[in-house]
PALUMPA-388684 format. One record per residue: x, y, z of N, C-alpha, C in turn; residue number from 1. Coordinates in steps of 0.05 Angstrom, whole numbers, plus 5000, padded with zeros to 4 digits. Layout:
N
atom n.px=X	n.py=Y	n.pz=Z	ca.px=X	ca.py=Y	ca.pz=Z	c.px=X	c.py=Y	c.pz=Z	num=NUM
...
***
This chain:
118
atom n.px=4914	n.py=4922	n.pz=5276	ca.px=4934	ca.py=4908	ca.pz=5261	c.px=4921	c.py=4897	c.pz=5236	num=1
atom n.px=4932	n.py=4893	n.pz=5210	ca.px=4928	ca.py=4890	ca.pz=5192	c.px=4955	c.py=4872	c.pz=5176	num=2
atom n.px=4947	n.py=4850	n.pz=5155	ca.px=4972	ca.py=4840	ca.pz=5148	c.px=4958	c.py=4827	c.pz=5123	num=3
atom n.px=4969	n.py=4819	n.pz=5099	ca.px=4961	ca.py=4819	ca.pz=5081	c.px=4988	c.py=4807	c.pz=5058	num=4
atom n.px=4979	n.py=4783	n.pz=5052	ca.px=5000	ca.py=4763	ca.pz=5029	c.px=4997	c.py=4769	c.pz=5004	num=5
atom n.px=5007	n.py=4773	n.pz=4986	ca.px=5001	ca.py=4775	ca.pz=4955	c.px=5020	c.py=4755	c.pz=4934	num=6
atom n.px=5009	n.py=4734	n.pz=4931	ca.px=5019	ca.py=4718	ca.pz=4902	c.px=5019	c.py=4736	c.pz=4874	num=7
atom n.px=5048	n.py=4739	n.pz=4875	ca.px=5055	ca.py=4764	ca.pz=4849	c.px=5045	c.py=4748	c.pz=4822	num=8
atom n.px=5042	n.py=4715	n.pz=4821	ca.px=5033	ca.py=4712	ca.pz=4802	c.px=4996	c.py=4725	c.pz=4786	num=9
atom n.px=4988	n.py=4715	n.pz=4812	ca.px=4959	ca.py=4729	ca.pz=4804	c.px=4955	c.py=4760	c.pz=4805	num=10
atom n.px=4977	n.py=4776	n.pz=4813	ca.px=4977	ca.py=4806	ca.pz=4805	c.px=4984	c.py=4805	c.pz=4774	num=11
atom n.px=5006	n.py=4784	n.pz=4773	ca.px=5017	ca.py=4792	ca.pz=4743	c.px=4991	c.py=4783	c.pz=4721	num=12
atom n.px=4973	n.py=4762	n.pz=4725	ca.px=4945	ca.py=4762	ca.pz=4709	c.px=4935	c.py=4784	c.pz=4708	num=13
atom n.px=4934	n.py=4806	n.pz=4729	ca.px=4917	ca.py=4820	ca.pz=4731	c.px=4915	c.py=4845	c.pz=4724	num=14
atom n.px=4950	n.py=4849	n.pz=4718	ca.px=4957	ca.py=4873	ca.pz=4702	c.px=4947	c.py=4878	c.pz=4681	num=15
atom n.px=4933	n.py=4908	n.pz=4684	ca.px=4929	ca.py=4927	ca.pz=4664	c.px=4924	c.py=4949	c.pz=4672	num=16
atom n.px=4925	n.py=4970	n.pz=4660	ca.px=4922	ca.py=5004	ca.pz=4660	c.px=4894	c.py=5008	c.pz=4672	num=17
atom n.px=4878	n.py=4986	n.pz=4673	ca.px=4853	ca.py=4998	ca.pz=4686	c.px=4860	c.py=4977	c.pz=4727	num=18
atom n.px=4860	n.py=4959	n.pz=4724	ca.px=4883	ca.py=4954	ca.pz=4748	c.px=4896	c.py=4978	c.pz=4761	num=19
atom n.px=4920	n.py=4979	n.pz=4752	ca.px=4934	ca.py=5002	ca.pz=4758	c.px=4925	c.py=5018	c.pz=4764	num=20
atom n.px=4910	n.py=5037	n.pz=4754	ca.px=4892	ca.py=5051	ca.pz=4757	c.px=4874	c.py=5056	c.pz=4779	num=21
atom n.px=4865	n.py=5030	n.pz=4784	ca.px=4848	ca.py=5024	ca.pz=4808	c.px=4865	c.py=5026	c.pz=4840	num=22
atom n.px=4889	n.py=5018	n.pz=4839	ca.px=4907	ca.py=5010	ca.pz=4849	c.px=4921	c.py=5034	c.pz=4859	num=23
atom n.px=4937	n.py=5043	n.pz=4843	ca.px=4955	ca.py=5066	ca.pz=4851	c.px=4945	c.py=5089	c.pz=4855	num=24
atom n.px=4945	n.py=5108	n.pz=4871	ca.px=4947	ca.py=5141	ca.pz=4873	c.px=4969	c.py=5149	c.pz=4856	num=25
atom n.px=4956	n.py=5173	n.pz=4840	ca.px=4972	ca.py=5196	ca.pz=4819	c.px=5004	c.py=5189	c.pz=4829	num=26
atom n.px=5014	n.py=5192	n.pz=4860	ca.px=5042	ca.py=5194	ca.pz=4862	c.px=5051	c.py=5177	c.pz=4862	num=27
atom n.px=5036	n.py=5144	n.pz=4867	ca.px=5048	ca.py=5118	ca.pz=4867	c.px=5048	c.py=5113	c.pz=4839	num=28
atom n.px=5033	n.py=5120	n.pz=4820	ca.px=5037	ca.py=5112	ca.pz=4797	c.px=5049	c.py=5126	c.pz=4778	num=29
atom n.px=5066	n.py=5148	n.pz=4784	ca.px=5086	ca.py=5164	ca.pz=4777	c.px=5112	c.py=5140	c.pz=4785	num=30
atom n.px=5114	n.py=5132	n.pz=4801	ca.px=5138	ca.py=5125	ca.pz=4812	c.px=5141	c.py=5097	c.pz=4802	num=31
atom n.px=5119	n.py=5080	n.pz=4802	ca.px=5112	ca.py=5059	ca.pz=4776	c.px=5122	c.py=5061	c.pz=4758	num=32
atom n.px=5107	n.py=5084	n.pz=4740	ca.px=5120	ca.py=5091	ca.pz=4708	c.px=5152	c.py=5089	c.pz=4709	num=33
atom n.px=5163	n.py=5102	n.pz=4720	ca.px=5190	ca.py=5103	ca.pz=4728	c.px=5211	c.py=5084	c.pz=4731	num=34
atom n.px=5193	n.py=5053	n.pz=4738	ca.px=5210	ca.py=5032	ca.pz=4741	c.px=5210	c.py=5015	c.pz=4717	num=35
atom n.px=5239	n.py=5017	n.pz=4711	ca.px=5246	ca.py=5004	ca.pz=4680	c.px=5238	c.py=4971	c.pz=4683	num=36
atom n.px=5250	n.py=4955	n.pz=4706	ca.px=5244	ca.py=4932	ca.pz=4703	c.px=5223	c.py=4920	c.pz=4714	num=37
atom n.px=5212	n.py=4894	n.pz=4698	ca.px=5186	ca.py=4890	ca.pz=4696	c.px=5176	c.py=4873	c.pz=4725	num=38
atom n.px=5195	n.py=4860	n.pz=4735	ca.px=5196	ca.py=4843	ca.pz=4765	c.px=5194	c.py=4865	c.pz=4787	num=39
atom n.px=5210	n.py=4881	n.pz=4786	ca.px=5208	ca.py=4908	ca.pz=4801	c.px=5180	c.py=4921	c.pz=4801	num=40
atom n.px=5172	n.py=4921	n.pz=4780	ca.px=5147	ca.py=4932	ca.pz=4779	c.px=5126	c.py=4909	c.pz=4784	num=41
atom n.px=5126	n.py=4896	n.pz=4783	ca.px=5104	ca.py=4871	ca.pz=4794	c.px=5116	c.py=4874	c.pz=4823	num=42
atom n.px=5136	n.py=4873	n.pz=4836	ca.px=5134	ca.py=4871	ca.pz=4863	c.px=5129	c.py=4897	c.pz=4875	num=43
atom n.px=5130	n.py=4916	n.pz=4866	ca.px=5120	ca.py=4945	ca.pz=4871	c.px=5088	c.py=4946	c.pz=4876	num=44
atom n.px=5081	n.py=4944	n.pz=4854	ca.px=5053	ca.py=4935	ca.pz=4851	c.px=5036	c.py=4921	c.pz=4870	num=45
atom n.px=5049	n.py=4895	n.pz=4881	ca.px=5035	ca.py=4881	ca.pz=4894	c.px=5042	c.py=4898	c.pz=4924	num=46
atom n.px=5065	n.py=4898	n.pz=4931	ca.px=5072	ca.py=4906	ca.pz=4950	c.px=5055	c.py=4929	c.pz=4961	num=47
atom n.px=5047	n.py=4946	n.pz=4943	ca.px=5020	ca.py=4975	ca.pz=4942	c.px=4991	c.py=4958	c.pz=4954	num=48
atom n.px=4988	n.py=4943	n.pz=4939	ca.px=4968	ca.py=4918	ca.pz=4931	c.px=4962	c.py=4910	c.pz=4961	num=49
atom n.px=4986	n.py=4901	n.pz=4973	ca.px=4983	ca.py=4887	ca.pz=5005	c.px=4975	c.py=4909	c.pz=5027	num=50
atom n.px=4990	n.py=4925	n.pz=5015	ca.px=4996	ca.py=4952	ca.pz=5043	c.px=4967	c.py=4958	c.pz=5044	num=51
atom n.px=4958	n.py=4969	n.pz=5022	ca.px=4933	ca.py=4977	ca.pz=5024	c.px=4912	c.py=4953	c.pz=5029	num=52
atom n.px=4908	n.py=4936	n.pz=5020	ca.px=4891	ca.py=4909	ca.pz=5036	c.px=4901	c.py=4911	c.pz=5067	num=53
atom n.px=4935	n.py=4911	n.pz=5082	ca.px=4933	ca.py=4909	ca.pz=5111	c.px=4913	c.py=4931	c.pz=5127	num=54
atom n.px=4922	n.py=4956	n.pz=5113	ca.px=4905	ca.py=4980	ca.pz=5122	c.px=4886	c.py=4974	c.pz=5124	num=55
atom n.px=4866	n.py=4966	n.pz=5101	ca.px=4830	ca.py=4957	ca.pz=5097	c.px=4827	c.py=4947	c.pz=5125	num=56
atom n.px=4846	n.py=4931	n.pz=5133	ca.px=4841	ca.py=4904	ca.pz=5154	c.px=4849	c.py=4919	c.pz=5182	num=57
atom n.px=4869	n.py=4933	n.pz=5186	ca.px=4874	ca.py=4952	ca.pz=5213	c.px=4848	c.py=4969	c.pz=5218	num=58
atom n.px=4841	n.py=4974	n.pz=5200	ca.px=4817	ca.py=4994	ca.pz=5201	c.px=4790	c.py=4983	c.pz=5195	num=59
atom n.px=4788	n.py=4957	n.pz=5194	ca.px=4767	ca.py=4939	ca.pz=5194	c.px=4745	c.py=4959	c.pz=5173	num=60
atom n.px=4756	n.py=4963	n.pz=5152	ca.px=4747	ca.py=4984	ca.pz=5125	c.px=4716	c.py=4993	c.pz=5124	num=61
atom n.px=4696	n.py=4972	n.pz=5145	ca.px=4667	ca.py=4986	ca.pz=5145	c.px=4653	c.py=4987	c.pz=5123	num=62
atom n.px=4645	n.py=5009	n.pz=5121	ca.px=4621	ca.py=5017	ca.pz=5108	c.px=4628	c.py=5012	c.pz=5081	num=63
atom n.px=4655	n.py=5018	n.pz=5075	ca.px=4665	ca.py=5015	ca.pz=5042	c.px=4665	c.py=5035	c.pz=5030	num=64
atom n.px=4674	n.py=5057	n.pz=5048	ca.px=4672	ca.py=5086	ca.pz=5038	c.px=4703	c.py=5094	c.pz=5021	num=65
atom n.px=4721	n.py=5069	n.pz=5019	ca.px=4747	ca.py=5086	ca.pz=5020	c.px=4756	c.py=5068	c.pz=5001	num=66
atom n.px=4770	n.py=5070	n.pz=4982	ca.px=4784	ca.py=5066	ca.pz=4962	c.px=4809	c.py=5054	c.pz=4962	num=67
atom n.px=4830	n.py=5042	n.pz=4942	ca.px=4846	ca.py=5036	ca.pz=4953	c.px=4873	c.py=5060	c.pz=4936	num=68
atom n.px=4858	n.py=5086	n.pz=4915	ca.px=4871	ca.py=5111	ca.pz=4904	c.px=4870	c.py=5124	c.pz=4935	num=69
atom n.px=4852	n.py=5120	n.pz=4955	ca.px=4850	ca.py=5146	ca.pz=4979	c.px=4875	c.py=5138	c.pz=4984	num=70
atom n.px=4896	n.py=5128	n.pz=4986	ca.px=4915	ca.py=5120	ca.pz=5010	c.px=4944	c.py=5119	c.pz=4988	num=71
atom n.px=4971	n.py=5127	n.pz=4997	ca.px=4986	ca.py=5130	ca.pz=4976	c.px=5009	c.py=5122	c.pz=5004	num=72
atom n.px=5012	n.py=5103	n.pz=4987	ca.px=5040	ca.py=5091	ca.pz=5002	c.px=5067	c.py=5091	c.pz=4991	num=73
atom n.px=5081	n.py=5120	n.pz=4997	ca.px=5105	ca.py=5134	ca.pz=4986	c.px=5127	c.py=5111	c.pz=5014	num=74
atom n.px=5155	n.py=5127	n.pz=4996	ca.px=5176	ca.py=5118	ca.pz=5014	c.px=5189	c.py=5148	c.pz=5030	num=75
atom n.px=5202	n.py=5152	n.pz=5058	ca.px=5221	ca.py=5164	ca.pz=5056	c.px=5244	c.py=5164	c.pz=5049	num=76
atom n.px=5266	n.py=5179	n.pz=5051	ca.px=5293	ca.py=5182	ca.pz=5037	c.px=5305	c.py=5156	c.pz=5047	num=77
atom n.px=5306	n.py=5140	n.pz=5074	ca.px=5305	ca.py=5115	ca.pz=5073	c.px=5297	c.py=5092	c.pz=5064	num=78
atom n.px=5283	n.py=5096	n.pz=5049	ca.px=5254	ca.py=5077	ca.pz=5046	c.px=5242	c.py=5065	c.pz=5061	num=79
atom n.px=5235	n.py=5072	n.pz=5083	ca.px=5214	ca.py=5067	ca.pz=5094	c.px=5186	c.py=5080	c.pz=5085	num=80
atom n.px=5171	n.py=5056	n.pz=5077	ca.px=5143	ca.py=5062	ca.pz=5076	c.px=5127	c.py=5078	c.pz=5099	num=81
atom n.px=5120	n.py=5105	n.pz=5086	ca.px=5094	ca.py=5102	ca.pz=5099	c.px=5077	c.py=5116	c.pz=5083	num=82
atom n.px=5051	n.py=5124	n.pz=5096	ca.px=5021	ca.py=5131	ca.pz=5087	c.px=5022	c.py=5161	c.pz=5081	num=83
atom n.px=5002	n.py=5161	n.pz=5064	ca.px=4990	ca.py=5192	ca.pz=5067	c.px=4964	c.py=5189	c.pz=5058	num=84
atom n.px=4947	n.py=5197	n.pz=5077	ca.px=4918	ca.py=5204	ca.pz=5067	c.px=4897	c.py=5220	c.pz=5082	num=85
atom n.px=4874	n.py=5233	n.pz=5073	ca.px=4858	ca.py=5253	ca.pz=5090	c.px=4841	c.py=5229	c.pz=5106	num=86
atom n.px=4842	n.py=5205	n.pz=5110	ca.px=4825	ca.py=5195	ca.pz=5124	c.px=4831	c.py=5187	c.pz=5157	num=87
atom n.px=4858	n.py=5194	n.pz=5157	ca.px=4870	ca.py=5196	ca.pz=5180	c.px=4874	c.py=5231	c.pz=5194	num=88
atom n.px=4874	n.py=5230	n.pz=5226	ca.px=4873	ca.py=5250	ca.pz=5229	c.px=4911	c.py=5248	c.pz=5244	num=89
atom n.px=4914	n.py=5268	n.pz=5254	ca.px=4944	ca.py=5275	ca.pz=5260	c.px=4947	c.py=5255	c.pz=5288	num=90
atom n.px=4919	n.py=5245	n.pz=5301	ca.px=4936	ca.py=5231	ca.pz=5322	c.px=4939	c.py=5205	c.pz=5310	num=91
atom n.px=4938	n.py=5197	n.pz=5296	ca.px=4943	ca.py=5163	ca.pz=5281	c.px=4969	c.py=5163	c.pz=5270	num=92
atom n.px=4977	n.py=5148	n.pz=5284	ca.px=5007	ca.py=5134	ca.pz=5269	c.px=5009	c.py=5105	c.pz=5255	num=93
atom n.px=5013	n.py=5108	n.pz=5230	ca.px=5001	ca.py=5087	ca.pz=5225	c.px=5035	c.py=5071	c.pz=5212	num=94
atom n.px=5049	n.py=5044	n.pz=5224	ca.px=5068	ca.py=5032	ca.pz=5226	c.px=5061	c.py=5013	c.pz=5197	num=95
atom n.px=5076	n.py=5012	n.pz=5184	ca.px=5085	ca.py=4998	ca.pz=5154	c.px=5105	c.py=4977	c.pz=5151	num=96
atom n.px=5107	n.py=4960	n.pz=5140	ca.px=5130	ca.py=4937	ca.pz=5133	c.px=5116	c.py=4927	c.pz=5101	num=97
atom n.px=5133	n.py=4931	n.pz=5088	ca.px=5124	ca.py=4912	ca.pz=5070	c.px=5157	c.py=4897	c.pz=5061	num=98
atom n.px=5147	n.py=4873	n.pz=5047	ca.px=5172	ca.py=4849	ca.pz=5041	c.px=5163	c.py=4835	c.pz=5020	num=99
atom n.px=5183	n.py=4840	n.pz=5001	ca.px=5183	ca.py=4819	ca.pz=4980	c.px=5195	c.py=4798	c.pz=4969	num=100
atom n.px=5197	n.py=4774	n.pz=4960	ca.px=5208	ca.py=4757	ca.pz=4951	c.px=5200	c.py=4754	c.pz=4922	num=101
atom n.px=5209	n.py=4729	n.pz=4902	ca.px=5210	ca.py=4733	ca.pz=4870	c.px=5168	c.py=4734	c.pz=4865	num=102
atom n.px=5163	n.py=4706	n.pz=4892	ca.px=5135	ca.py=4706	ca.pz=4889	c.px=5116	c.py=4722	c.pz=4901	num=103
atom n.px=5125	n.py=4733	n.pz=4926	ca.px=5100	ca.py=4748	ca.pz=4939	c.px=5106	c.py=4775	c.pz=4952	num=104
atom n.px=5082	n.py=4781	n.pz=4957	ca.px=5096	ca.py=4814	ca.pz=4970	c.px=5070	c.py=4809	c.pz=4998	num=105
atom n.px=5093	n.py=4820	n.pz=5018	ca.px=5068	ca.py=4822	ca.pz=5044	c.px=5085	c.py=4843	c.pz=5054	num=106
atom n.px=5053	n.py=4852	n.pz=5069	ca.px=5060	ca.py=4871	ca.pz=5086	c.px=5045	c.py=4871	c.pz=5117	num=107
atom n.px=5054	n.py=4888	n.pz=5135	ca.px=5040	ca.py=4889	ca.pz=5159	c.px=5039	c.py=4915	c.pz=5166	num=108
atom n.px=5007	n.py=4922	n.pz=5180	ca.px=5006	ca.py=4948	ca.pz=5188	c.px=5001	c.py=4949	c.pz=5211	num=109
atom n.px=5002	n.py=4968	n.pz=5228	ca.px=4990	ca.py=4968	ca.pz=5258	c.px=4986	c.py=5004	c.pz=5257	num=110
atom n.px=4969	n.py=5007	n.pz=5265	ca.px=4958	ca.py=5026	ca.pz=5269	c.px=4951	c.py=5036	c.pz=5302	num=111
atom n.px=4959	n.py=5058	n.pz=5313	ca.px=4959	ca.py=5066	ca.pz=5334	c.px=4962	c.py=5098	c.pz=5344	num=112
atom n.px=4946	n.py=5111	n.pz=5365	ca.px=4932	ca.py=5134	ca.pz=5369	c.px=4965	c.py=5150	c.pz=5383	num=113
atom n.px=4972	n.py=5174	n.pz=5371	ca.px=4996	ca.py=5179	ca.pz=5393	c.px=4979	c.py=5197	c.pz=5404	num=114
atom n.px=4980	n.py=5190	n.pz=5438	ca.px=4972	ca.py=5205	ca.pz=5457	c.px=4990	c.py=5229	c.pz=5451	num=115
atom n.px=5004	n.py=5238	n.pz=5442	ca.px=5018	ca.py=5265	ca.pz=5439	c.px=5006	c.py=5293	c.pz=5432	num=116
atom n.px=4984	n.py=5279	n.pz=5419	ca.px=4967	ca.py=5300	ca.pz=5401	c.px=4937	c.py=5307	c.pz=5420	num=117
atom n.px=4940	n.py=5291	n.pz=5449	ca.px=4916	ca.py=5299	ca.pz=5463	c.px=4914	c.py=5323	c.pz=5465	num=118
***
């Protein structure tokens, strides 16, 4: 389990293209570009910002091999969040929430093995 608070004010200091950059995967920051308003996009942002810090923390991140571009936290046609990345293998399911308000964005992860794939 992993969980992770973000004060959108200190994201919004922190914005810039090399930020961003650091931050988003190619498809998360396609979908960024895309959002016209600027609150939207700070809570987008952070909200990426958390998910990926909960992950770090479910997966107790180690050695420091992994990035926070390795991990791309798309929506489905519902929007529900979830992951895509090569650092997981097919038995990991890895459960997503993220929530925002004007100030913060959190999220929670839990991460768990589906015996399905034994």
């Amino acid at each position: 389990m992993g969980i992770d608070l973000v004060d959108l004010k200190r994201i919004k200091e922190l914005v810039d293209d090399r930020f961003v950059d650091r931050i988003l995967s190619i498809d998360e920051k396609k979908m960024y570009d895309n959002i016209a308003d600027e609150q939207t996009k700070l809570s987008y942002l952070g909200g990426r910002f958390a998910a990926k810090e909960a992950i770090f923390k479910a997966v107790s991140k180690g050695k420091g091999n992994t990035y926070y571009k390795d991990f791309s936290v798309l929506n489905d046609e519902n929007g529900k969040p979830y992951v895509v990345s090569n650092h997981f293998t097919n038995d990991v399911i890895i459960h997503l929430t993220i929530t925002h308000t004007s100030d913060y964005a959190m999220c929670y992860c839990l991460i768990e093995k589906n015996e399905e794939f034994k």
